[in-house]
Structures are given as C-alpha cells and as structure tokens.
N, CA, C and O atoms as a DFTB+ gen file, in Angstrom:
648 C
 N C O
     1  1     -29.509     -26.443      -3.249
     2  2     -29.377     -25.331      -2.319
     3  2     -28.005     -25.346      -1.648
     4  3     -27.409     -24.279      -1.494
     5  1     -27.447     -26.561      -1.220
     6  2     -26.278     -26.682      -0.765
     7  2     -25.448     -25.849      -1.633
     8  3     -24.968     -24.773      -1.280
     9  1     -25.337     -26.246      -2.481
    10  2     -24.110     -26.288      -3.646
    11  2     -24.320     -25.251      -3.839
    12  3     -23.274     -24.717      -4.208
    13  1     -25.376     -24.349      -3.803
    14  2     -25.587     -22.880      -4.510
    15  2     -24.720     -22.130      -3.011
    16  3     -24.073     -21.088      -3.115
    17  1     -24.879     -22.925      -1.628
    18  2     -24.265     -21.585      -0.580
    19  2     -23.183     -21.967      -0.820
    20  3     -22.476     -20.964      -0.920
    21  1     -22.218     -23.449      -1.088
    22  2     -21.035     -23.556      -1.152
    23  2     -20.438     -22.629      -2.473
    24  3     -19.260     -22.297      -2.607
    25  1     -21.249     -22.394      -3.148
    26  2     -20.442     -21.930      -4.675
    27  2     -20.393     -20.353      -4.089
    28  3     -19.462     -19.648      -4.480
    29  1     -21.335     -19.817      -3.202
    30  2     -21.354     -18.537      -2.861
    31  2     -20.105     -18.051      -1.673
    32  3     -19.282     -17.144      -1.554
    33  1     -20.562     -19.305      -0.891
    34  2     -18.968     -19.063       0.381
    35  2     -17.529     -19.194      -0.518
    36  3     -16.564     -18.459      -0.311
    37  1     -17.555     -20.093      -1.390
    38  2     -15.916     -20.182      -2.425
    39  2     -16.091     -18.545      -3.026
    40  3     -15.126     -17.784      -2.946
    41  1     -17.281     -18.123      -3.576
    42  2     -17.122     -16.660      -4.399
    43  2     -16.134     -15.430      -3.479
    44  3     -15.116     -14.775      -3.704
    45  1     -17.205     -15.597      -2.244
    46  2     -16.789     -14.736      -1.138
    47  2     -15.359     -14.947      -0.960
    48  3     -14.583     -14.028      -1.224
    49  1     -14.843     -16.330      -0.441
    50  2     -13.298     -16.699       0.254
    51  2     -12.736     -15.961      -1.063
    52  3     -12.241     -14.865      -0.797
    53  1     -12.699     -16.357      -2.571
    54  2     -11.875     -15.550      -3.444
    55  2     -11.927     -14.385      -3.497
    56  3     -10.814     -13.991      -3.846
    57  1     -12.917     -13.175      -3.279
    58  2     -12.882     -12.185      -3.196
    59  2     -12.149     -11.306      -2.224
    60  3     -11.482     -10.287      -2.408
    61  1     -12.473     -12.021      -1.069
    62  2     -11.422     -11.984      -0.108
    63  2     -10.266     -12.211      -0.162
    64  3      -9.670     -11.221       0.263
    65  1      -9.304     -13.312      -0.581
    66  2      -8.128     -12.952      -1.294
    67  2      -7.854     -12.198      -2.174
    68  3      -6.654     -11.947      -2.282
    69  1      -8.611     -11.666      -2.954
    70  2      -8.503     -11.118      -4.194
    71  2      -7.823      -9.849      -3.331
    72  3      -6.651      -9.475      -3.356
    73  1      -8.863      -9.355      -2.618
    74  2      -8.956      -7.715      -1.626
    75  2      -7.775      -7.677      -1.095
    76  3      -7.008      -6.771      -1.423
    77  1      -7.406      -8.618      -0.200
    78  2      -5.973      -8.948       0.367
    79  2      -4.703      -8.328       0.122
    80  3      -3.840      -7.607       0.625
    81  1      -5.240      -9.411      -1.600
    82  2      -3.533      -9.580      -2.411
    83  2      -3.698      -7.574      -2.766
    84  3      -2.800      -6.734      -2.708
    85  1      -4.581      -7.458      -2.973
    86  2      -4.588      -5.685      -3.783
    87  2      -4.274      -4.444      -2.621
    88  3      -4.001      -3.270      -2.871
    89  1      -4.439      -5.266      -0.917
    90  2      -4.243      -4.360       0.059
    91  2      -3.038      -4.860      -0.047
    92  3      -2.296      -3.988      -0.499
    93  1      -2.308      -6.148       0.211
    94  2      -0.765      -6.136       0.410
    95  2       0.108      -5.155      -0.543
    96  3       1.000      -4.336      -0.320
    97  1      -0.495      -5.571      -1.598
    98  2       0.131      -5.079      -2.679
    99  2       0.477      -3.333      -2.743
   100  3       1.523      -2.774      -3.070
   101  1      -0.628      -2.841      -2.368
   102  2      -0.487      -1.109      -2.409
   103  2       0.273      -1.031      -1.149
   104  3       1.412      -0.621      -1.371
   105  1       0.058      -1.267       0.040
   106  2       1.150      -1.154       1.515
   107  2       2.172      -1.572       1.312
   108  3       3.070      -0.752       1.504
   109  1       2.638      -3.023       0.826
   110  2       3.795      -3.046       1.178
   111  2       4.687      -3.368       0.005
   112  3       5.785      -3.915       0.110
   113  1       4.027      -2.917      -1.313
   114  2       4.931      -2.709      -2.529
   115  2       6.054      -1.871      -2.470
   116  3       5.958      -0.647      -2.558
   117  1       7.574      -2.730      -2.262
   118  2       8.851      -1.964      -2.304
   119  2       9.183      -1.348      -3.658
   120  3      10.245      -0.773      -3.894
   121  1       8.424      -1.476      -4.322
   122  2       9.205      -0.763      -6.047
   123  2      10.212      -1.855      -6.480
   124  3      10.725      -2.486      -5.555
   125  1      10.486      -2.096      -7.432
   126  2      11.079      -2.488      -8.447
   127  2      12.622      -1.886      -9.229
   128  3      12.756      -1.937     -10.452
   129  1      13.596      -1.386      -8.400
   130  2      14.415      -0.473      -8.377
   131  2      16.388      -1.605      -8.716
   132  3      16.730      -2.749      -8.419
   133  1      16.939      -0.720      -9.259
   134  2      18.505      -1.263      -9.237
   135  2      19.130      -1.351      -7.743
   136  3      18.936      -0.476      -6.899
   137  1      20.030      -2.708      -7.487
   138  2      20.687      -2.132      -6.525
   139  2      20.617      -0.714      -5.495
   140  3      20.149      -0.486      -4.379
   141  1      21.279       0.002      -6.429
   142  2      21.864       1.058      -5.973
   143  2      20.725       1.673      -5.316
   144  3      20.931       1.952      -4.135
   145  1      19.266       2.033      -5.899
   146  2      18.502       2.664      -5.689
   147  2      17.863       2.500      -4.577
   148  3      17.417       3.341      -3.796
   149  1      17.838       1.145      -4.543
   150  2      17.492       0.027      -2.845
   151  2      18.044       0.747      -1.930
   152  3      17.487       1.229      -0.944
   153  1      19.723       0.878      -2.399
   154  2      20.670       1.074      -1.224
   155  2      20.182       2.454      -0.892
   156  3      19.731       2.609       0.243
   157  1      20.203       3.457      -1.690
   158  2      19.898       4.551      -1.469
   159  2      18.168       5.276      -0.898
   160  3      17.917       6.382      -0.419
   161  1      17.455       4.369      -1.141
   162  2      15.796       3.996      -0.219
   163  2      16.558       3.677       1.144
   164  3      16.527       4.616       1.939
   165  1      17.311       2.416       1.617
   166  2      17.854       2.457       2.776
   167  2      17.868       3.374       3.521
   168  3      16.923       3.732       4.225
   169  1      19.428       4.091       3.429
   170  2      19.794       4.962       4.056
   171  2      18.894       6.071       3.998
   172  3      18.508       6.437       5.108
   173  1      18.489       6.655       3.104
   174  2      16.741       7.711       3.420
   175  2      16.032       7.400       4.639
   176  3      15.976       7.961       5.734
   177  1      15.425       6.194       4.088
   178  2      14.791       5.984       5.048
   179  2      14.887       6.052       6.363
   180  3      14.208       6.804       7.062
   181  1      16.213       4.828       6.994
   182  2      16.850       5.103       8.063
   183  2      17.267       6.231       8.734
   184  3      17.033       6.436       9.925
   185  1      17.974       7.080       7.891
   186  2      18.639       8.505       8.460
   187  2      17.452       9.451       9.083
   188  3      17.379       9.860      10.242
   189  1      16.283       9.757       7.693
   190  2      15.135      10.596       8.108
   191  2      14.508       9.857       9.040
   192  3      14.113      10.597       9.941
   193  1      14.211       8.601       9.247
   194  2      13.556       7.924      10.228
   195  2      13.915       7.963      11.810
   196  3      13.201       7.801      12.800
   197  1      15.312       8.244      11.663
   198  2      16.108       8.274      13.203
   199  2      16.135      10.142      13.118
   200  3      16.014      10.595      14.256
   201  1      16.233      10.986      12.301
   202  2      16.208      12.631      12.510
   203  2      14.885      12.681      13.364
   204  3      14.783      12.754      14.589
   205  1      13.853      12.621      12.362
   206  2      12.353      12.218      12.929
   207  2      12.035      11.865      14.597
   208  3      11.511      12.547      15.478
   209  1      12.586      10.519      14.593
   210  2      12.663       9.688      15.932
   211  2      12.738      10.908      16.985
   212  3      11.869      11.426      17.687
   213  1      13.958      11.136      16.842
   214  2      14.619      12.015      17.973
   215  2      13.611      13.179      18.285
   216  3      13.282      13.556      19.409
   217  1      13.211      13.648      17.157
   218  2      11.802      14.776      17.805
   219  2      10.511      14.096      18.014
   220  3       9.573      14.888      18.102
   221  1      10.238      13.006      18.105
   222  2       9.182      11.959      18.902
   223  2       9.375      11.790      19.743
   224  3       8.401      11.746      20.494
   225  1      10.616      11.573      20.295
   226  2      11.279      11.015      21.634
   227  2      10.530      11.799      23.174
   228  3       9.954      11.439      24.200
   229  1      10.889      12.779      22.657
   230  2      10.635      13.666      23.762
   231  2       8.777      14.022      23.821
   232  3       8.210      14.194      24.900
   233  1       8.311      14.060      22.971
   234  2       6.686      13.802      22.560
   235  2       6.617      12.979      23.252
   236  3       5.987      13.372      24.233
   237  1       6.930      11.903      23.362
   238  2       6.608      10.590      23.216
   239  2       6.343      10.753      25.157
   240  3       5.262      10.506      25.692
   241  1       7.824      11.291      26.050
   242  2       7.711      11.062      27.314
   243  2       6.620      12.058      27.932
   244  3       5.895      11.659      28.843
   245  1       6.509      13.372      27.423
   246  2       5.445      14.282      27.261
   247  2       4.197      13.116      27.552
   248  3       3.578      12.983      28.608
   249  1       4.057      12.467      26.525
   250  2       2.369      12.292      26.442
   251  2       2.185      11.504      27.484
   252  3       1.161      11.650      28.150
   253  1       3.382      10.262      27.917
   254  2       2.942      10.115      29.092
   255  2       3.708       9.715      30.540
   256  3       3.678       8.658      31.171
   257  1       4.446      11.056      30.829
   258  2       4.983      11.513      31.997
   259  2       3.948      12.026      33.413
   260  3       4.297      12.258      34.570
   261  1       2.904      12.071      32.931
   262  2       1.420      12.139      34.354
   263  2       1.699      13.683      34.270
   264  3       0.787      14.071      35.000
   265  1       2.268      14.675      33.918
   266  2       1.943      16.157      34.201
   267  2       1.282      16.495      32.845
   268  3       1.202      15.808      31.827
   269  1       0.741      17.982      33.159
   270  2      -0.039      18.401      32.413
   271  2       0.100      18.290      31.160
   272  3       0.985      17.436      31.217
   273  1      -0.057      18.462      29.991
   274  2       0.037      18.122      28.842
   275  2      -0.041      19.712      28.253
   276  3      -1.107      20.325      28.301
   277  1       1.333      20.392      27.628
   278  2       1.523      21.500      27.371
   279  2       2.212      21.357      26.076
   280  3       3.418      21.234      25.860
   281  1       0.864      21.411      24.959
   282  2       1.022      21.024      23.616
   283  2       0.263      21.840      22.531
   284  3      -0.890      21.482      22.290
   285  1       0.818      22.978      21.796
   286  2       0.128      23.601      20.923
   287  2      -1.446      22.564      20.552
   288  3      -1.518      21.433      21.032
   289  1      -2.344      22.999      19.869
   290  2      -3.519      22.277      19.090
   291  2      -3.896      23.123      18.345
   292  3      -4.709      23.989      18.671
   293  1      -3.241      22.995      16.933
   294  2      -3.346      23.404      15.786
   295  2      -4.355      22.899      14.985
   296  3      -4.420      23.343      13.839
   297  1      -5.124      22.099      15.327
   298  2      -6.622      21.546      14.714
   299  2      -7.536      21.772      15.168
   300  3      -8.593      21.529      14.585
   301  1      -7.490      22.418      16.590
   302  2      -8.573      22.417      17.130
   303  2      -9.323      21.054      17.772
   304  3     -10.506      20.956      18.098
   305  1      -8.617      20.372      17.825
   306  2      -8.902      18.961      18.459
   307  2      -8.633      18.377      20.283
   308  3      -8.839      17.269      20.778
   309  1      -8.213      19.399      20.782
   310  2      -7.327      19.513      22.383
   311  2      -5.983      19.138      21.876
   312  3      -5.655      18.654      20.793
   313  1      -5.145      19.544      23.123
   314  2      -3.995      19.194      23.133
   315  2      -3.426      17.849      23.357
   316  3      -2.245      17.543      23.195
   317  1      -4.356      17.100      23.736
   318  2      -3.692      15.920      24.350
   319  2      -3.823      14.965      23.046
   320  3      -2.991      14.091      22.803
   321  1      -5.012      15.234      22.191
   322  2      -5.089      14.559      20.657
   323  2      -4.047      15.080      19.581
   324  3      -3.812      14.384      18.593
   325  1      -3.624      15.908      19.709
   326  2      -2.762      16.994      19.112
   327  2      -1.295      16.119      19.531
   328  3      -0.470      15.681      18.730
   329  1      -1.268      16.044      20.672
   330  2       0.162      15.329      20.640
   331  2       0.168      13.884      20.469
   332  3       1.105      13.242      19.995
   333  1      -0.855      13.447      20.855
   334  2      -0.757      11.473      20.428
   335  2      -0.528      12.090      18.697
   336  3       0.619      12.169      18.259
   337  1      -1.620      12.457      17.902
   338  2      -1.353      11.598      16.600
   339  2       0.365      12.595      16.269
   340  3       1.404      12.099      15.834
   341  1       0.193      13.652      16.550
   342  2       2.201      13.731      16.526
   343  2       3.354      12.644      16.836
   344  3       4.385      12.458      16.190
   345  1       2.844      11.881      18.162
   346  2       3.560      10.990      18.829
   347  2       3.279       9.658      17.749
   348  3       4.257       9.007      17.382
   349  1       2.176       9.367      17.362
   350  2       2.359       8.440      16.485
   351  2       2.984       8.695      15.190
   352  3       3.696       7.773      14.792
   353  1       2.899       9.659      14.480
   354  2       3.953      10.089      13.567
   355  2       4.990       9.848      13.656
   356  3       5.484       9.114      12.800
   357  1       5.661      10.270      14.553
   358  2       7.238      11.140      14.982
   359  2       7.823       9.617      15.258
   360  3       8.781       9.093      14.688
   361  1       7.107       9.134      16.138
   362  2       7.333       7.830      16.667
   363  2       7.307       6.876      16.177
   364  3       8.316       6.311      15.755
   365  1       5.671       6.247      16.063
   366  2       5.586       4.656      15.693
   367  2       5.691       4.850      13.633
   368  3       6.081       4.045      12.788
   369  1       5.177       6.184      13.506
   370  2       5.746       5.906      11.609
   371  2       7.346       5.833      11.563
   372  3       7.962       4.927      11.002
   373  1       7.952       6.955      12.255
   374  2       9.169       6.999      12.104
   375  2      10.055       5.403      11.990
   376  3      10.776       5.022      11.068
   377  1       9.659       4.606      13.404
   378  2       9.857       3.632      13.332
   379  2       9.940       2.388      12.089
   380  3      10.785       1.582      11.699
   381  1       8.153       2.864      11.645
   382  2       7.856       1.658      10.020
   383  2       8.552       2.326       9.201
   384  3       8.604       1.565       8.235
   385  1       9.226       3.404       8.887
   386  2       9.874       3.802       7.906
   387  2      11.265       3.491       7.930
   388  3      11.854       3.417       6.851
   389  1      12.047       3.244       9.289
   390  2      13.083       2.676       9.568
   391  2      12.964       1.043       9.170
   392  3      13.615       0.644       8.204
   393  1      12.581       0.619       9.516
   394  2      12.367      -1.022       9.146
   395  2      11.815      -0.806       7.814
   396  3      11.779      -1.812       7.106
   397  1      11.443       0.120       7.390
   398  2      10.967      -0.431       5.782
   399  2       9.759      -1.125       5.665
   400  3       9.531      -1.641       4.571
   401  1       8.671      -1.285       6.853
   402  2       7.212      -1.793       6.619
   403  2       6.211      -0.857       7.078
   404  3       5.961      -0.080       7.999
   405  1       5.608      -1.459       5.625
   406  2       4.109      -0.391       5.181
   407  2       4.799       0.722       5.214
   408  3       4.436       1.697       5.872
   409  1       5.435       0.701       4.791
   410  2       6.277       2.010       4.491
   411  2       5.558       3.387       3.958
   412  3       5.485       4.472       4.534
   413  1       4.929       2.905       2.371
   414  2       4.348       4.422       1.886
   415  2       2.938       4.293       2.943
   416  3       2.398       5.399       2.976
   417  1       2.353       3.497       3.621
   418  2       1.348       4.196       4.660
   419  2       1.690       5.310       5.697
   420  3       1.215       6.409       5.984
   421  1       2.830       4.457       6.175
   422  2       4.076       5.436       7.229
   423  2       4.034       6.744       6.975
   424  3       3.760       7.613       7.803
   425  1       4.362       6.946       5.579
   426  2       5.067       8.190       5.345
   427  2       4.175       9.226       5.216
   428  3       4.510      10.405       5.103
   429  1       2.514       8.621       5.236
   430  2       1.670       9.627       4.923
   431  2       1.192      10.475       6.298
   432  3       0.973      11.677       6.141
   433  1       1.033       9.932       7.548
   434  2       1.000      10.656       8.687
   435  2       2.059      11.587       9.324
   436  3       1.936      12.477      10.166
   437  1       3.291      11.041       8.569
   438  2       4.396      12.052       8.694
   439  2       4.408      13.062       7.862
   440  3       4.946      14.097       8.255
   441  1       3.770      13.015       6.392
   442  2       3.529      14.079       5.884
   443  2       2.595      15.433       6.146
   444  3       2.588      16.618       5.815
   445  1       1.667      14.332       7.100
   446  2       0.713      15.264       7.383
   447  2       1.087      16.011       8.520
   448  3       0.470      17.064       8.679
   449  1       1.873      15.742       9.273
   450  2       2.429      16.107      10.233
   451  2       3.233      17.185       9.981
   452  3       3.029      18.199      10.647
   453  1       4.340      17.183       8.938
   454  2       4.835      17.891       8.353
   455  2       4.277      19.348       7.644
   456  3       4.769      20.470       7.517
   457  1       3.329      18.885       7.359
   458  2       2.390      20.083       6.674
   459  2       1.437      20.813       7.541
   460  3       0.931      21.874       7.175
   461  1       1.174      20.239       8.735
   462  2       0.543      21.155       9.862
   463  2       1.795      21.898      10.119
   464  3       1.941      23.080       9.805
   465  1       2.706      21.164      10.705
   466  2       3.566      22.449      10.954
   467  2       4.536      23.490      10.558
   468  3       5.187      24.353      11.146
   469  1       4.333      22.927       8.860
   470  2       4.875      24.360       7.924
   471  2       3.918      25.543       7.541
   472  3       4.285      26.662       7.184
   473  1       2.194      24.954       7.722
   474  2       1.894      25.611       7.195
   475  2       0.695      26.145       8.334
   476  3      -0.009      26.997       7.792
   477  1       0.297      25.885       9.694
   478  2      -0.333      25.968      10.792
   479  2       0.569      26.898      11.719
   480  3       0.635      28.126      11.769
   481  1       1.379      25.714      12.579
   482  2       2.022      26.281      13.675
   483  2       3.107      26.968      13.340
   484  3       3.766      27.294      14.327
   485  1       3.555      27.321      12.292
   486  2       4.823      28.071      11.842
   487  2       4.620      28.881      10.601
   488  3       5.519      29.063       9.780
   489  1       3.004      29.520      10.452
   490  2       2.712      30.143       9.239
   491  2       2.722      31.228       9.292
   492  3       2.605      31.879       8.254
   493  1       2.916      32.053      10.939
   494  2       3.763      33.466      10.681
   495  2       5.014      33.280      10.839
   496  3       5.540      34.348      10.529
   497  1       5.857      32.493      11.163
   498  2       7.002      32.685      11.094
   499  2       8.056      32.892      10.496
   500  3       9.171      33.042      10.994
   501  1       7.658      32.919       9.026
   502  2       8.334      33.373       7.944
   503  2       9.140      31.947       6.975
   504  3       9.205      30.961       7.709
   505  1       9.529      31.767       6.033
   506  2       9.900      31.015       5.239
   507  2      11.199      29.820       6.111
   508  3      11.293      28.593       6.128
   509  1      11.996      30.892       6.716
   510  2      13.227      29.953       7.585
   511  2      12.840      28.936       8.258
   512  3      13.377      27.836       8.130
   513  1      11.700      29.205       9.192
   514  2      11.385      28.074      10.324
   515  2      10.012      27.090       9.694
   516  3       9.596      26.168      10.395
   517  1       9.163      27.476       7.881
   518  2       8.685      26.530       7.458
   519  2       9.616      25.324       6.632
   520  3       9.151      24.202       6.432
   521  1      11.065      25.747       6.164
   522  2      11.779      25.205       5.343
   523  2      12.151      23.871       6.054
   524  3      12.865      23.281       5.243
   525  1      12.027      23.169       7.080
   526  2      12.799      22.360       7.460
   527  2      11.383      21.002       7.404
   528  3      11.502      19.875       6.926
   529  1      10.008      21.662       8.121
   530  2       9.106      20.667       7.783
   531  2       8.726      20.677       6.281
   532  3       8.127      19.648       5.969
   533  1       8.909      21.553       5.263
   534  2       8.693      21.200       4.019
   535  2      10.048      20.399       3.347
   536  3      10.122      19.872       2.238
   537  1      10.671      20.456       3.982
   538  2      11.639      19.427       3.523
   539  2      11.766      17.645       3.410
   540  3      11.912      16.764       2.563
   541  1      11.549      17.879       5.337
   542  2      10.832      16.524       5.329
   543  2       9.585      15.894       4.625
   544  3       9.424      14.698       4.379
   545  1       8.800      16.849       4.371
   546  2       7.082      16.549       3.685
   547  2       7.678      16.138       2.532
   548  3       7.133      15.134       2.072
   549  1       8.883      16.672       1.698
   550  2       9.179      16.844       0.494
   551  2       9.548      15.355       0.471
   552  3       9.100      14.585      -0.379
   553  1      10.445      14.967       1.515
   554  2      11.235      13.474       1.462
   555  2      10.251      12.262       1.912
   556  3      10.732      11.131       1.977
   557  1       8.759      12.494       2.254
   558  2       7.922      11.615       2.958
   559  2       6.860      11.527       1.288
   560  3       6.308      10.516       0.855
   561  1       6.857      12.921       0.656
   562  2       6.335      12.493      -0.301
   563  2       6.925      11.307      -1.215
   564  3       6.497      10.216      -1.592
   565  1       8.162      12.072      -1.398
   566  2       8.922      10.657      -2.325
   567  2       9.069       9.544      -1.907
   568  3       9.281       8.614      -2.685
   569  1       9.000       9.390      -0.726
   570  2       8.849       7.407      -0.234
   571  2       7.804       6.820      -0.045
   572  3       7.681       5.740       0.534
   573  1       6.405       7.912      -0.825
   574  2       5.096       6.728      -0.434
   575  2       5.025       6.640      -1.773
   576  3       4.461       5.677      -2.292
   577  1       5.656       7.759      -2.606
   578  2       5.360       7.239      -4.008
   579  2       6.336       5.872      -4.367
   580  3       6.052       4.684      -4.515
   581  1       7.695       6.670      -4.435
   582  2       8.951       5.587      -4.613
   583  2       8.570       3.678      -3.787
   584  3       8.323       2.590      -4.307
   585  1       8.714       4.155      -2.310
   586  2       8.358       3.046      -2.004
   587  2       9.717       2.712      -0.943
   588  3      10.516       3.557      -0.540
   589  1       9.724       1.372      -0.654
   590  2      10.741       0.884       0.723
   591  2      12.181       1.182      -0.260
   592  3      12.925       2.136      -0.034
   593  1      12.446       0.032      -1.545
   594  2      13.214      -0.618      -1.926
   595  2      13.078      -2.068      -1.328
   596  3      12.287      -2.487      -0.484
   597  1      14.310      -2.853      -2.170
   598  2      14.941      -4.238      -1.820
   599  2      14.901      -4.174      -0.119
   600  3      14.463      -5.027       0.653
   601  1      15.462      -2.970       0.157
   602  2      16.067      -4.006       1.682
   603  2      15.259      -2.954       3.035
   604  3      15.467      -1.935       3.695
   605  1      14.375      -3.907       2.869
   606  2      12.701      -3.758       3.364
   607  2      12.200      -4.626       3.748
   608  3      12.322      -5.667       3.103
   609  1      11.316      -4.627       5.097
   610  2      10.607      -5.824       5.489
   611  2       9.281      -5.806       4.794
   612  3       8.444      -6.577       5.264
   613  1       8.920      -5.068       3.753
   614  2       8.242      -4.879       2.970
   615  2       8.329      -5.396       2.039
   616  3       7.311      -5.909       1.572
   617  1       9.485      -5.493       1.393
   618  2      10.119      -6.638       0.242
   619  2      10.044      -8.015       0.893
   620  3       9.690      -8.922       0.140
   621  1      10.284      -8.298       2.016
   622  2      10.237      -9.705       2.652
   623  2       8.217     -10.012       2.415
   624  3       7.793     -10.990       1.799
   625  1       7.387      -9.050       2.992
   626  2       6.266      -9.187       2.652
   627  2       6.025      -9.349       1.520
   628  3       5.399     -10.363       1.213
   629  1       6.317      -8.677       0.787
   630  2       5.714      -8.823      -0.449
   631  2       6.006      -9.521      -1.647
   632  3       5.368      -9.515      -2.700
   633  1       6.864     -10.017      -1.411
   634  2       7.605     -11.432      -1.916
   635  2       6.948     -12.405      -1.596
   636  3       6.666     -13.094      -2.577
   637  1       6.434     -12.919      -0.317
   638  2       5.977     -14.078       0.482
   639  2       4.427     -13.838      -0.557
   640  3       3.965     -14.813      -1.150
   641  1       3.677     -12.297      -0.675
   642  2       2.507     -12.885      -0.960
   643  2       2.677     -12.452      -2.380
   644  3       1.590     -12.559      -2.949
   645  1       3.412     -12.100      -3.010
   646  2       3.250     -12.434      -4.689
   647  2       2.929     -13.840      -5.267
   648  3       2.828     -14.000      -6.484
C-alpha cells in the first residue's frame, strides 16, 4: 500500500512538471530567430511598449486620483472595470512587453484592447480614427505569434527551464 501511494505521489510530482515545462514553454518561448531578428523583436517591442505606456499613463492616474471615474464602458461592464482592465493593458502589459516577459501573454490583452477600440468605441467614426488601434492590434498580433526574441527576459526564462 505504501509503495502503491509513493508510486502515485512520484506519478503526480511528474505530471506536474510535465504541465510546468508545457506552461513555461508556451509563455515564455522567445522563438528561435537570427541575430538580427532578435534585434529587431527588441526595438518593436520597446518602442510600441513605451507608445502604449504613454496612453496608460494617464489611465493609470485616472483610476486612482479619488475623483469620479469618467470612462467610456464599451462592454457594458461599468466604468470603473472598463478602465482597470485598459489600465492593465496600457500599463502593466505594456510594461511585460518592454522587458520581453510572458511576452505573447502580454500582447493578448493589448490586442484586445486594441480591438474594442477600433471596432466599439470608434465604430462610427470612420476608418481614420480606427486605423491607429488596428495597427497596434496588427503589431500585438505578430509578437504573440513571433514571440520576445534573444534579448528577452523570456529567453533568460526559458533557457533556465529547457
């Protein structure tokens, strides 16, 4: 009986690594890319990550400056939920996409973010004022597929658990 729970707790502990290595692996897989391509994941990242930033910034003192909270809610969720998960977008993804960790998770709340407001809060406004969040959506798609690159704290992760 012993030996049958010990052989069952070892099954479990491996499965559990197993799950691990397959969650590290999808989050913080940088791709497999040349130099150059690294370099060029970099600066993407960074540049859109700090454009981004800067329209969090001000979200960010919004959500919590103690006055009223005067925030479209394009989901139908209140306004004050409406601007946190914006603020976590704009903000704390913007951020993991700057550092390069969990990167393609990052990029997916910014996409979504992106796509409420090309295609929600700016869907009468005509093609000009959707072009700028489908742009970004466009550049958030390609970095959860693509990935960090080399010079990524994502590559530092995922090195350590290969």
């Amino acid at each position: 009986m012993y030996c049958k729970n010990l052989k069952n707790n070892s099954n479990k502990k491996q499965l559990k690594q197993k799950t691990m290595k397959q969650i590290t692996k999808l989050l913080f897989n940088p791709g497999q890319y040349p130099k150059n391509v690294s370099i060029a994941l970099l600066i993407l990242r960074v540049v859109v990550g700090i454009f981004m930033l800067t329209h969090g910034i001000g979200k960010f003192e919004a959500l919590f400056d103690g006055q009223p909270i005067k925030f479209g809610d394009p989901l139908g969720i209140g306004s004050t939920a409406s601007l946190a998960l914006t603020v976590f977008a704009e903000v704390f993804c913007s951020i993991l996409l700057i550092l390069g960790l969990a990167t393609r998770f990052a990029a997916i709340p910014l996409l979504i973010t992106m796509l409420v407001a090309a295609f929600i809060v700016h869907a009468d406004d005509g093609f000009g004022k959707q072009e700028f969040a489908l742009l970004y959506g466009l550049i958030y798609i390609t970095i959860a597929i693509i990935g960090s690159g080399k010079y990524s704290l994502d590559y530092l992760v995922f090195r350590r658990r290969k």
